[in-house]
C-alpha positions as CSV (number, residue, x, y, z in Angstrom):
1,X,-2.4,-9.2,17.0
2,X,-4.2,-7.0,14.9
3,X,-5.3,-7.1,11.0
4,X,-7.0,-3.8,9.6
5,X,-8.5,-4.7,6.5
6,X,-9.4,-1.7,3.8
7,X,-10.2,-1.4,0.0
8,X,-13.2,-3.9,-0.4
9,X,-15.7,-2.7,-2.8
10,X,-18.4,-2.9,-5.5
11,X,-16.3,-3.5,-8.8
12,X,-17.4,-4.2,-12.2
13,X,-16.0,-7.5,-14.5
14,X,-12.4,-6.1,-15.9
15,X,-12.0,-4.0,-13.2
16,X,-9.3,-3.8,-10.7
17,X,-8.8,-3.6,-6.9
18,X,-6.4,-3.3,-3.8
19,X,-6.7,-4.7,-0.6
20,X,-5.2,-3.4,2.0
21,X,-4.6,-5.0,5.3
22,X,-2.5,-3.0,8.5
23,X,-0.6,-5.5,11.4
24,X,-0.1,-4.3,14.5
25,X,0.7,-6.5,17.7
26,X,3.4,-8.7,16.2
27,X,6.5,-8.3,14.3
28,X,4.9,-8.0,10.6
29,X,8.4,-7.7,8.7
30,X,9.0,-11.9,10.5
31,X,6.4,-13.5,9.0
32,X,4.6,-14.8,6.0
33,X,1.1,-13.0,5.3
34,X,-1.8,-14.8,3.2
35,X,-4.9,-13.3,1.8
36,X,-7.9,-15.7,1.5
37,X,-11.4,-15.7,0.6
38,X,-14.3,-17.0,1.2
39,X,-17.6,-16.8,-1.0
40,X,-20.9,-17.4,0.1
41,X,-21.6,-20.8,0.7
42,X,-18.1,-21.9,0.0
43,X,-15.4,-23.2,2.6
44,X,-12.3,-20.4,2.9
45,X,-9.8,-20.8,0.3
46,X,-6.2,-20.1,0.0
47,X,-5.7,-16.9,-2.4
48,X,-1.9,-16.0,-2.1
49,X,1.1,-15.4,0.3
50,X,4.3,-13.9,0.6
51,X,7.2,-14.2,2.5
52,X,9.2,-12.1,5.4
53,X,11.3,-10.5,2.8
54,X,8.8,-10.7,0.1
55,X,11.5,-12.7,-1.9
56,X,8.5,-16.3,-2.1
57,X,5.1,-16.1,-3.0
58,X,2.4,-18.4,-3.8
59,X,-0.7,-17.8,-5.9
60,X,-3.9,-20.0,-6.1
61,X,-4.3,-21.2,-9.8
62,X,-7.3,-19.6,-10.2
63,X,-5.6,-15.8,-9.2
64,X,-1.8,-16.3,-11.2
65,X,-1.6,-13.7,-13.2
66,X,-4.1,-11.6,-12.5
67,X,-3.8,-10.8,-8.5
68,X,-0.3,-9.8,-7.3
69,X,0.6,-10.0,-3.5
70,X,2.7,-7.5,-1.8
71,X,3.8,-5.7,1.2
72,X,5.6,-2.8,2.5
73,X,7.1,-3.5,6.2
74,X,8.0,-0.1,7.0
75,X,4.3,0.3,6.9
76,X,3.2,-2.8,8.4
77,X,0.7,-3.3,5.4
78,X,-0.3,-6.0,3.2
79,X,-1.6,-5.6,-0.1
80,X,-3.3,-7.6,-2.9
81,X,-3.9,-5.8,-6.1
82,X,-6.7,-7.4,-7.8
83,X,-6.6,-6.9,-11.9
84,X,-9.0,-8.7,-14.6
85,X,-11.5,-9.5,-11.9
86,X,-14.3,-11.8,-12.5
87,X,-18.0,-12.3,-10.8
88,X,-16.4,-15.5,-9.8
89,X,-14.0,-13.5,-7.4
90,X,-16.7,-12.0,-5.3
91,X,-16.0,-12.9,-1.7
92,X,-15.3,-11.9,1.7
93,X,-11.1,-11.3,1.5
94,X,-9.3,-12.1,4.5
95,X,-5.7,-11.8,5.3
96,X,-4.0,-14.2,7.3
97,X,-0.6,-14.7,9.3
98,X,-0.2,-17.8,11.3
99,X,2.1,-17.3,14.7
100,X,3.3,-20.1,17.1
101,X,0.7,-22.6,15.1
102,X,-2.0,-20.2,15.8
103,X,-4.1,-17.8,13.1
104,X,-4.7,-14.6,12.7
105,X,-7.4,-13.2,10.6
106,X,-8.5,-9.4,9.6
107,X,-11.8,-9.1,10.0
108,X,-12.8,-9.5,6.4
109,X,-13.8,-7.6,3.4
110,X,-16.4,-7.4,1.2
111,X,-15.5,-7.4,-3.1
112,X,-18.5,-7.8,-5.2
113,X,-17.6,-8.0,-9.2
114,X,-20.9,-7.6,-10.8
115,X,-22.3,-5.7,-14.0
């Protein structure tokens, strides 16, 4: 299992983002993905996910409404646009899919939002 991540970045407050995150090694278009994050000196959190069929998803309070999850599985690609972001979303973003009880991870991006 694979996880590609792309699209981290230096972004100012207001601003918006995509994340970008390629699968390879399993079959993507099965399962759930996730994105989290995790910001310095802070435990991982749950961000958002989205089902097989991208007909569920789930947001973290602090993202509804401003982040939107989504994925294309002809491509094998997850995405989270980012819109409205704020210095308190600067993390490392991770995207996530869990398989036979075990997790995955991408090997993380970098989004700053700072003036």
């Amino acid at each position: 299992v694979q996880l590609v991540k792309s699209g981290g970045d230096l972004v100012q407050p207001g601003g918006s983002l995509t994340l970008s995150c390629a699968a390879s090694g399993f079959t993507f278009r099965n399962y759930y993905m996730r994105w989290y994050r995790q910001a310095p000196g802070k435990e991982r959190e749950f961000v958002a996910s989205l089902s097989w069929n991208s007909g569920h998803t789930n947001y973290a309070d602090f993202v509804k409404g401003r982040f939107t999850i989504s994925r294309d599985n002809a491509l094998n690609t997850l995405y989270l646009q980012m819109d409205s972001l704020k210095p308190e979303d600067t993390a490392v973003y991770y995207c996530n899919v869990a398989i036979a009880s075990v997790d995955y991870w991408g090997q993380g991006t970098q989004v700053t939002v700072s003036s």
